[in-house]
DRENNU-384055 format. One line per 8 residues: number of its first residue (from 1); for each residue x, y, z of C-alpha. Coordinates in steps of 0.2 Angstrom, whole numbers, plus 5000, padded with zeros to 4 digits. Layout:
residues N
NUM = X,Y,Z  ...
//
This chain:
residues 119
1 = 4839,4760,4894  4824,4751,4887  4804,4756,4893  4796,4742,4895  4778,4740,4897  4777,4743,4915  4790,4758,4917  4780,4769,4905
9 = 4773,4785,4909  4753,4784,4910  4740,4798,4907  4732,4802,4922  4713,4795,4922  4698,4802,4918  4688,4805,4929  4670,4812,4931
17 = 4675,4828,4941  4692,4836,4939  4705,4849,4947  4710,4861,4935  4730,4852,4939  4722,4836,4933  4715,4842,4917  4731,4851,4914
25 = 4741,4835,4917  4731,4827,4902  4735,4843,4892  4754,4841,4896  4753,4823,4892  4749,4827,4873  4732,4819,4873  4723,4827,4858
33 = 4706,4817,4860  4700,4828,4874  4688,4846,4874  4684,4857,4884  4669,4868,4884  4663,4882,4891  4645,4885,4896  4647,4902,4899
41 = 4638,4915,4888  4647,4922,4872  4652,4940,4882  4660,4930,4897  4671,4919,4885  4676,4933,4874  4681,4941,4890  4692,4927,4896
49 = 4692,4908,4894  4705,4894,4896  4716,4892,4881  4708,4880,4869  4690,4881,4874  4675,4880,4864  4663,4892,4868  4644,4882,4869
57 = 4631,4893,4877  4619,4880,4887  4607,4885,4876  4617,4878,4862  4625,4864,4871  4615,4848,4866  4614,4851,4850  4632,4858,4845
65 = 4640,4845,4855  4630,4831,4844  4634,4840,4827  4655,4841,4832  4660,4828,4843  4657,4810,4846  4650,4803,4860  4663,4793,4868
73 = 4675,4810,4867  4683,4814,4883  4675,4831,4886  4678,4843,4900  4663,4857,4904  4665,4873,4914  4652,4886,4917  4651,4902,4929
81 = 4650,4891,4945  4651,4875,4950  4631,4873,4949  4632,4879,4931  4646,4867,4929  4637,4851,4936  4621,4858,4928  4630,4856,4910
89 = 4639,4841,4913  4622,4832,4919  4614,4837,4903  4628,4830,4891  4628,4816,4898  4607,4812,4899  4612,4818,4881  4622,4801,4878
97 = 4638,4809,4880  4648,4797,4891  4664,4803,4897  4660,4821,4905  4671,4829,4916  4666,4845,4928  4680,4855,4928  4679,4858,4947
105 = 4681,4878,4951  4680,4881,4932  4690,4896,4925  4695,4903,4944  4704,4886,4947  4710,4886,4932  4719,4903,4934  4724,4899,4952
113 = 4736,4887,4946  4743,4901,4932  4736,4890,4917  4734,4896,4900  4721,4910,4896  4714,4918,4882  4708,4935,4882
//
């Protein structure tokens, strides 16, 4: 059978808040043009974290993210909360950073759904 244009699987969208399934959706698809980082301080990481996640202390963020990623990147911020979360994503994107995704319920949604961890 041939794929045509319109039968071919799409990646799910991005959107500026998502559900830990919807990020793992894009990380099942194969999309490698996608981070995820973690707001949380350095203890809290080391501890536990979702597999794959940079560790960028708020304190850190603006100007790590600047160095290491461009500004069109796909990038998905999680902190202790959802405050934290929405905190961090508000400041990378007044930073210029245009596609920022909160990952809604950070690293306890992500665990509710028995995603990859590191610890």
């Amino acid at each position: 059978m041939a794929f045509t244009q319109s039968n071919l699987p799409t990646p799910p969208p991005f959107q500026s808040q998502a559900t830990a399934d919807e990020l793992q959706s894009r990380l099942n698809w194969g999309e490698p043009a996608l981070t995820i980082i973690d707001v949380r301080d350095r203890e809290a990481f080391n501890k536990e974290s979702i597999r794959g996640a940079v560790p960028l202390p708020m304190s850190e963020l603006v100007s790590e993210a600047r160095a290491n990623f461009e500004t069109t990147r796909d990038i998905y911020v999680y902190g202790n909360d959802d405050d934290e979360t929405r905190l961090a994503a508000t400041t990378l994107r007044e930073a210029g950073f245009e596609r920022v995704a909160e990952l809604k319920s950070g690293l306890n949604g992500w665990k509710a759904i028995a995603a990859p961890v590191e610890s």
